[in-house]
Structures are given as C-alpha cells and as structure tokens.
C-alpha positions in Angstrom: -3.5 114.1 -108.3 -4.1 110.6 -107.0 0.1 110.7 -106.0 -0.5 113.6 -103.9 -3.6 112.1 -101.8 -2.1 109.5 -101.2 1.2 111.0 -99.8 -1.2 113.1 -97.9 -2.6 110.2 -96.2 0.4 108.5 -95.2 1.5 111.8 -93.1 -1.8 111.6 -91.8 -1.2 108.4 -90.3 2.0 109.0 -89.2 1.2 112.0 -86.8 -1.3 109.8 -85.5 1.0 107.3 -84.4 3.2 109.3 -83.2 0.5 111.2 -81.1 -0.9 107.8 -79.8 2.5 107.2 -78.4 2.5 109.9 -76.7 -0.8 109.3 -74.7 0.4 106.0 -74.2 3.8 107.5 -72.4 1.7 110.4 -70.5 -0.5 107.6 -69.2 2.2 105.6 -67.4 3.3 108.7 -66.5 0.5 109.4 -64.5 0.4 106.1 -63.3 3.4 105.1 -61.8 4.3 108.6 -60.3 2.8 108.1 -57.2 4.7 105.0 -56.9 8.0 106.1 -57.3 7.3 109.1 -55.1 6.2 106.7 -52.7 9.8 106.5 -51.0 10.7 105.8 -47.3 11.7 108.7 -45.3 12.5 107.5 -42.3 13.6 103.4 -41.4 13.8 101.9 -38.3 14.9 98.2 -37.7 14.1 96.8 -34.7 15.7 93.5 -33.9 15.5 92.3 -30.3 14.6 90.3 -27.6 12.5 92.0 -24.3 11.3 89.2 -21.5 9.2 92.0 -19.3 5.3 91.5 -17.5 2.3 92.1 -19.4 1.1 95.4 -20.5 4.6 97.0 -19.5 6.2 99.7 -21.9 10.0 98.9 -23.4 12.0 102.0 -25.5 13.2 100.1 -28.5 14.7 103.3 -30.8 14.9 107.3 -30.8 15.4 108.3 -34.3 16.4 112.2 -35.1 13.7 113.4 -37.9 15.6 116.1 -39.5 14.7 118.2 -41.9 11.2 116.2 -42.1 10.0 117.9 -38.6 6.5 119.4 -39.4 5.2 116.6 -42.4 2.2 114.4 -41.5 3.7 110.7 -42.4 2.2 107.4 -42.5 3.5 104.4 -40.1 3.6 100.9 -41.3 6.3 97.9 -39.6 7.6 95.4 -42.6 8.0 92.0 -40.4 9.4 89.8 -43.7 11.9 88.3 -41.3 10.1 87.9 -38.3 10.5 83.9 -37.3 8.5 84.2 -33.8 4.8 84.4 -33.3 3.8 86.5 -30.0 0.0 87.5 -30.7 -0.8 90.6 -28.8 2.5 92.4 -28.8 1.7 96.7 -29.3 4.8 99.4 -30.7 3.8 102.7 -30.3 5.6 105.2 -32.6 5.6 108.2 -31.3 7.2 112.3 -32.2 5.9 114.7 -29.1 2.2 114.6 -28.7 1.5 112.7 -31.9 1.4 109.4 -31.7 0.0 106.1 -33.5 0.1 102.0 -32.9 1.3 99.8 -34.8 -1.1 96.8 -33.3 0.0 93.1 -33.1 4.0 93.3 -34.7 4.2 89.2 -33.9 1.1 88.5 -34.5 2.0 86.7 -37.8 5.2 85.3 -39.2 6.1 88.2 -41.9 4.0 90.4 -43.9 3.3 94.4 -42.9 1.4 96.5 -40.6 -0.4 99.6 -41.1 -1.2 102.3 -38.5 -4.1 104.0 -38.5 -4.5 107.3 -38.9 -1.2 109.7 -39.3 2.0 111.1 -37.6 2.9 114.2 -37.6 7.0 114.8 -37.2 8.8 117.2 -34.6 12.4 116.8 -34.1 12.6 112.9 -32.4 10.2 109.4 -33.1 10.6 107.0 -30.4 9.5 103.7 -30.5 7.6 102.1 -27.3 6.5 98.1 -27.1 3.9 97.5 -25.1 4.2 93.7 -23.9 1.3 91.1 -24.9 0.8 87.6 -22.5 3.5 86.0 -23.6 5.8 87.9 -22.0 8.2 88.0 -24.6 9.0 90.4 -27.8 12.1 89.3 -30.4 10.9 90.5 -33.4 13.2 91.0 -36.5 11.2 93.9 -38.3 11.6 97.6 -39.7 9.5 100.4 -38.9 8.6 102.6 -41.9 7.3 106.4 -41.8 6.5 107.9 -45.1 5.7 111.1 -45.0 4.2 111.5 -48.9 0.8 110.8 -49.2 -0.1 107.2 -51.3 -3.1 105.3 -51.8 -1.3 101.9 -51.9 -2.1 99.6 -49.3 -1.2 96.7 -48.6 -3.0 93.5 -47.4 -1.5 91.4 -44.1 -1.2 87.9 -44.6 -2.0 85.8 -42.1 -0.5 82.2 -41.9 -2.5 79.4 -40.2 -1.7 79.1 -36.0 -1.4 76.1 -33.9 -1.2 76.2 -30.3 1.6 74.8 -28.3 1.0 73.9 -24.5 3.6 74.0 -22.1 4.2 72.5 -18.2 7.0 73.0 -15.7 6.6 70.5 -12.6 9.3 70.6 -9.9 9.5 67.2 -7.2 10.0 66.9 -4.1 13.3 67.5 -1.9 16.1 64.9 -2.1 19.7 63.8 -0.8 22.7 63.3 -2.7 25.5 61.3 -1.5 26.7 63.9 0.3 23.9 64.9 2.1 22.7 68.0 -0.2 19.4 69.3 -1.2 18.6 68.6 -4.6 14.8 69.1 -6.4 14.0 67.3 -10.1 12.4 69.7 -12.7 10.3 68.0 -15.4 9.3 69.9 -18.3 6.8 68.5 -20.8 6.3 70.7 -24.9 3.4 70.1 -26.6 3.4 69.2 -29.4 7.2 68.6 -29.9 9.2 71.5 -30.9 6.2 74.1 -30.5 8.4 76.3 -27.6 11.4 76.9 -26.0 11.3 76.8 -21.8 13.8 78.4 -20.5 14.1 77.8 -16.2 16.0 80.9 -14.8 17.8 81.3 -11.1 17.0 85.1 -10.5 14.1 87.3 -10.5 15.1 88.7 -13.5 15.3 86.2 -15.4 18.9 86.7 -16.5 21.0 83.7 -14.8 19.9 80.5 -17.2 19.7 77.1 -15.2 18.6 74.6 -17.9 16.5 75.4 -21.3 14.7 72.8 -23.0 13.3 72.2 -26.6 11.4 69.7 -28.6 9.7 67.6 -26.4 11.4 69.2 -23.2 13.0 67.0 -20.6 14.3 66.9 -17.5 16.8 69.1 -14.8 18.3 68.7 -11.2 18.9 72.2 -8.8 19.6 72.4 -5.6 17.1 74.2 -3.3 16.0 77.2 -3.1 13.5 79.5 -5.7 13.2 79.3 -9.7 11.6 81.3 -12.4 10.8 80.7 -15.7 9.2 81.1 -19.3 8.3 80.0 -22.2 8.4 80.9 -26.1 6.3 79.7 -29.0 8.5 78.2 -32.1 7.5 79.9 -35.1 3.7 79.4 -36.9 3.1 78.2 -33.0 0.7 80.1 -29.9 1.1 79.5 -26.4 -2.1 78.9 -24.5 -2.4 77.9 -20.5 0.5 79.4 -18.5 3.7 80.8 -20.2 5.5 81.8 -17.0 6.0 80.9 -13.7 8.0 80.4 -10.3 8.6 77.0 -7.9 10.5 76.5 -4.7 12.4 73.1 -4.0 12.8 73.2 -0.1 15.9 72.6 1.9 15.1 68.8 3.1 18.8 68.4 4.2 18.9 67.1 7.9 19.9 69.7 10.3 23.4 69.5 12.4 23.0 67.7 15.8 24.9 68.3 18.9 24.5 67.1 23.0 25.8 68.9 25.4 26.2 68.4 29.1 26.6 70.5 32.2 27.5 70.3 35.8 28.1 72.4 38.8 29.8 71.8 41.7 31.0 73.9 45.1 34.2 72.9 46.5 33.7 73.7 49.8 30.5 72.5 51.9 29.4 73.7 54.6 31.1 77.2 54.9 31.0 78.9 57.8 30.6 82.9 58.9 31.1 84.7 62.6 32.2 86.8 64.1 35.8 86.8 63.4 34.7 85.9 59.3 31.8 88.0 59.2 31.3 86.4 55.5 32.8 83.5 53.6 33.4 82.4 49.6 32.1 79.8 48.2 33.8 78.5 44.8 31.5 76.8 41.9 32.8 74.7 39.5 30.8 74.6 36.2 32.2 71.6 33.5 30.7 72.0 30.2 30.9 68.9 27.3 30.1 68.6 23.9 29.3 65.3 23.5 28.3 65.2 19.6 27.9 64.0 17.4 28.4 67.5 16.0 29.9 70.9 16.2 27.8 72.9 19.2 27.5 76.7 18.0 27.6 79.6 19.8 27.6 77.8 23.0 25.7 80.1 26.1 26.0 79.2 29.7 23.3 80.7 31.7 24.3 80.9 35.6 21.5 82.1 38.1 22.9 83.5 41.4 20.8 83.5 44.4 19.4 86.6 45.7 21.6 85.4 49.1 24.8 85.7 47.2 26.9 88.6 45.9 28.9 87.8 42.8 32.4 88.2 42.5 34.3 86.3 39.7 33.2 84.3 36.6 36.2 83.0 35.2 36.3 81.1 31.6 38.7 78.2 30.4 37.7 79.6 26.9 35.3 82.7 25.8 34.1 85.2 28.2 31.6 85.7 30.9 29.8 88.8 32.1 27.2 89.3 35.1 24.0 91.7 35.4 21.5 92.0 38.3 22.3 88.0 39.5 22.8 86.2 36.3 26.2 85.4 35.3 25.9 84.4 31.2 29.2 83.2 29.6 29.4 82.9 25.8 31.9 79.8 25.0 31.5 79.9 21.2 31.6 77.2 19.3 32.6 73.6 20.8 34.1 70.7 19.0 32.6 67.1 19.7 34.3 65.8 22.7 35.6 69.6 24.0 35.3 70.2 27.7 35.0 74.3 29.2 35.7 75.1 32.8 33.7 78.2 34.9 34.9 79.1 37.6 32.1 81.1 39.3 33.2 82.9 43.0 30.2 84.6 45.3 30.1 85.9 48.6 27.9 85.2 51.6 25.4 87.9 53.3 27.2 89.2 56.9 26.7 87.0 59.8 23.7 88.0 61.5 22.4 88.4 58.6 22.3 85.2 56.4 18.5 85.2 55.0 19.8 81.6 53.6 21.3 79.0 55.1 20.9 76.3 52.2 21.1 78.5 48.9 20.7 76.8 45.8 22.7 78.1 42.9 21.3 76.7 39.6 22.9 76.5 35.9 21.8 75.9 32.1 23.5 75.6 28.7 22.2 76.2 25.2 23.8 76.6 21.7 22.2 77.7 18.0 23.2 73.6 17.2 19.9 71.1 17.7 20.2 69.4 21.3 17.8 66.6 21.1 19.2 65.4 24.5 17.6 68.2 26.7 18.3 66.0 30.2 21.7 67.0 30.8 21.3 70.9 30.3 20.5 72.1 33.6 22.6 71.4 36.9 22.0 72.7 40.3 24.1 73.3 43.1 23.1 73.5 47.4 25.3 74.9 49.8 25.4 75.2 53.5 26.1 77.6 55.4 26.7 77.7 59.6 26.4 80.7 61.3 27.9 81.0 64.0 26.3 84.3 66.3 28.0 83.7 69.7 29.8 81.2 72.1 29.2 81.2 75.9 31.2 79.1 78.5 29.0 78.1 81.4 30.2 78.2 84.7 30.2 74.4 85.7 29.8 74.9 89.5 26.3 74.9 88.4 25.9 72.1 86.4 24.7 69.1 88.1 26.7 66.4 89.9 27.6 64.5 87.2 29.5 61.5 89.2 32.5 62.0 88.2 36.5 62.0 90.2 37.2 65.5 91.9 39.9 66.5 89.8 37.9 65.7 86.2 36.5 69.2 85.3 34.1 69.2 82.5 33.2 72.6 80.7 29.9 72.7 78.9 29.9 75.7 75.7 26.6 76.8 73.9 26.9 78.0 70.2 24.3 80.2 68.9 23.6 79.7 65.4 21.7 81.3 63.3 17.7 80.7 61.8 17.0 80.1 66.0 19.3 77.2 66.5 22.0 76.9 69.3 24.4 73.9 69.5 25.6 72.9 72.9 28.9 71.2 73.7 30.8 69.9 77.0 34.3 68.9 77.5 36.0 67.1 80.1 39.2 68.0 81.3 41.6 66.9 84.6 42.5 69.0 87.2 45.9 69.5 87.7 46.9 68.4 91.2 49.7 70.7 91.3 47.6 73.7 90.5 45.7 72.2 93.9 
C-alpha cells in the first residue's frame, strides 16, 4: 500500500513538470511574437550628397508599394552609417495625401528616427529632403516603413557637438609677370579639421577651384566671381556663415593707343565763273597710329560744310559712307606705326551763289582703344574760294591823261567778285605804228 502511494506521487510530480514547461514555452511565445512579426516591409537607402538653398525640397527615392497599398505603416530612418552632422535637415516620406517627417536625419552621427504618427500606403512613397542651413545633405541612412503594428521603440542617441567656425577672405587685385589679373583666397577652419571649404567657379556650385581641409589654406584665381561652402567634419556644427560669394576685380591695365589726324586741301584758292560755274576742291585726310598699342575699331568723323556738296570719300583701307553732311569712315583696327589715306572730293555752290567764301571743313578720329593723347584728334581745313561775277573793259578815251607817249595804250578791266567786292586792273600796251 505504501508502494503504490508512492508511485502515485512520483506521476504526480511528473505531469507537473511537464505542465510547468509548458507555461514556460507559451510565455515566450507570447513574448517574442510581436518581435518577430516586427519585420520591415518596405527599405529605402538613401545615400547622397544635395548642395541646394535653405528650406528647398530635393526627390531622393520613389519606391513602388505593392501589394502593401491600403496598410497604415510606421516610418522610422536607421542612420548607423551616417559620418556627417547637418542639424536641421527634414525627409518627408510621403504615399498620395498621407504623409509624415522624419525630422532632423543629420542631426546626430548614427542612431534612428521615428515619425510621428502613421502612413497609410497607396501605390508609390516618395521621399522629399527639405534642406536645413547648412546647405548641404550627404547622409548614408535607410528609410524603414513597417506596416505591422509594435510597441517597440527605440531611444535616439545623441553624441556630444562641437562647433566649427569657418572664414573665406579674398585680397585685393594683382599682376603676374605677364600682366594678368590674379586675386589670393585665404581660408582659415576652426578648430583644425572641423569642415571641409570647398570654393566653386559657377553658380551652381559644380566647377571646383580649390577645396581645403584641416586648418584650410590658401588659393590664387584669376578675376572674376566665386562661390563657395562649407561642411562640418563629423561630431562637428557649423555656426557664423556656411556659404558665400566674392569678386576679385580685373586690375589689369587697359591697352593704350595715340592716334593722330590731319587734313589738308590741295588746291587753294579755287575759283568759280562764269565759264566754271563751280569748282572741286580735294581734301587729304592722313591718319597714324602712333602706339604704343593696337588702335580698334578706328572711326574717322568728317564734317562737311553746309557750302559744300559731297562727292567722293575714298579709303586707303576700310570704307567710308556719307549722310546729311557727315562723311564717317570706319578704318578698323590699326597697327602701331600704320598710316590711312581719305581722300574726301566736294563741290562748290554755283557762282552767284557762293554763301561761303572761306568754308571751313573740320575732321576727328576715335577708336574703342584708350587715347590719352586727345591733342592730335581733331584737324581743320579753310579754303578760299574767288568768285568771279563779271569782267568789263573800260573804254580808255575816258580815263585821265595819264602822261604817257601817244602810241602807249593802257586798258583798265574791273572784276566783280563776289560778297560786294570788285578787283580793278590796267594794262599797258604800244600802239602799233603800222596799224597808224
């Protein structure tokens, strides 16, 4: 009797065990279900670099959802590889008009970030960055949606910041050897390896002149505009100014050129009448370079007199053209020590009607080249006409008794010129005995 008790109790213990087990199992059961059904539905790895103004909005990814369309989903980003610190920088993840942030990606050198609140799927999720100050987003992160519900959460961490300062100063304007505008670019990091500042040629900020690290240093460009920016190292903020532009002005000297004109008629006085009602007179114009540099573009600017009708401009080299009295020649460009003719042909007014008897013709020269020498670019010209209206012999039986032989005739003419003047000549001849 005591045998079978005993064999009793032993059983007894047995199934006891075997039932404690079996909580045990049904406990972990319920334990670690939600975290194995707490997979990833959806991964997105973002890993690149944006350099765009603040507040701006970037498309990083567009992800297909699938068969997951319709599921309310939480958003987290996993930054366990991010290196750079850029505080402020936004994602917006995004499927049609549901939409949550993920704030601050680069805010902290790894760990993860939650979004509040929930997304629910249609067909796409795009991700948007929304740029913080610093102007620059190169994250190396992933952007999670689950789209089962768990309770686990999971805390940021946060490693300590220090703040890096950065300065770009251009000088002024120099020469090289050659004569060529060239500016100095100092860049100063503090402290030493905190950022990267990178000085750009473009706009854009694509075309990379000089980059500098550590404590930064120092660059030559020529003149003209520069952008640039700057980017924390990692466990480093940037405070004062991150970006910026400078200009290093052209200071080369500018080309120099003297040129020299005349003007000359070749005939003087010219005369009209009645037999030459009206006469030519012939300019010559002489243009010189006489340097020390190439004179561009070289205009000669010749102003007629309202007395004169224009005929002919004629050019050694370029061409010449005439409108309403001004006769303009373009010589182009003129080596130092090069020498252009004109040859400018007018015509006088009718005699009788010469409103001008001394008309001055006057000339100038110019060129897109610096003339510092401004003396020698005008020239004038004054030329004389006589006009001659009518001649009359006068009868010399009633000119006085001169006191000359019998057979010494003098004639006495009067010319009558124009402007009221009159010219009077006499001449003597001898009579001819034979004639008697």
């Amino acid at each position: 009797m005591i045998t079978t008790m005993g064999r009793g109790h032993a059983l007894q213990q047995k199934l006891m065990a075997v039932l404690t087990a079996l909580a045990v199992f049904v406990a972990l059961v319920a334990v670690y279900a939600p975290m194995a059904s707490a997979a990833i539905d959806i991964s997105i790895p973002i890993n690149t670099t944006v350099h765009a103004p603040v507040g701006s909005s970037t498309l990083l990814a567009t992800v297909a959802t699938g068969d997951l369309e319709g599921q309310v989903c939480s958003v987290s980003a996993d930054a366990i590889n991010q290196q750079s610190v850029h505080p402020g920088n936004d994602l917006v993840v995004a499927s049609d008009d549901s939409s949550v942030v993920l704030e601050n990606v680069e805010g902290a050198s790894g760990g993860t970030v939650h979004a509040d609140g929930t997304l629910t799927l249609s067909d796409a999720v795009t991700v948007t960055l929304i740029m913080g100050p610093d102007h620059v987003f190169s994250a190396g992160l992933t952007v999670s949606i689950d789209c089962v519900p768990t309770t686990t959460t999971t805390t940021t961490t946060t490693q300590p910041i220090q703040e890096s300062e950065v300065s770009v100063t251009p000088g002024a304007c120099l020469l090289d050897d050659e004569g060529q505008p060239f500016g100095p670019v100092d860049v100063t990091i503090s402290p030493d390896s905190s950022a990267t500042v990178t000085v750009y040629s473009d706009a854009g900020m694509e075309i990379v002149v000089f980059s500098f690290g550590g404590s930064g240093g120092s660059g030559n460009v020529s003149s003209g505009t520069y952008y640039w920016d700057a980017e924390a190292a990692e466990g480093y903020t940037l405070v004062g100014e991150t970006s910026g532009e400078f200009t290093i002005t052209d200071c080369s000297e500018p080309e120099v050129s003297d040129l020299g004109i005349t003007k000359v008629d070749l005939v003087d006085p010219v005369s009209v009448d009645s037999d030459n009602p009206t006469a030519l007179i012939t300019y010559e114009i002489t243009v010189t370079n006489f340097g020390p540099s190439v004179a561009e573009n070289v205009v000669v600017t010749d102003t007629l007199p309202a007395s004169l009708t224009y005929i002919s401009a004629t050019p050694e080299a370029g061409t010449c053209s005439h409108t309403a009295g001004t006769v303009t020649c373009d010589l182009g460009d003129m080596a130092v020590g090069a020498e252009v003719m004109i040859t400018v042909v007018v015509q006088t007014e009718s005699v009788g009607e010469v409103s001008e008897l001394t008309p001055l013709n006057e000339v100038s020269v110019s060129s897109d080249t610096q003339d510092n020498n401004q003396d020698n670019n005008t020239d004038d010209e004054e030329t004389n006409i006589v006009e001659v209206l009518d001649t009359e012999v006068v009868d010399p039986d009633v000119l006085p008794f001169t006191g000359a032989d019998d057979d010494i005739l003098l004639t006495a003419s009067i010319v009558l010129l124009g402007m009221g003047f009159g010219l009077l000549w006499i001449t003597k001849e001898e009579d001819d005995p034979q004639l008697g």
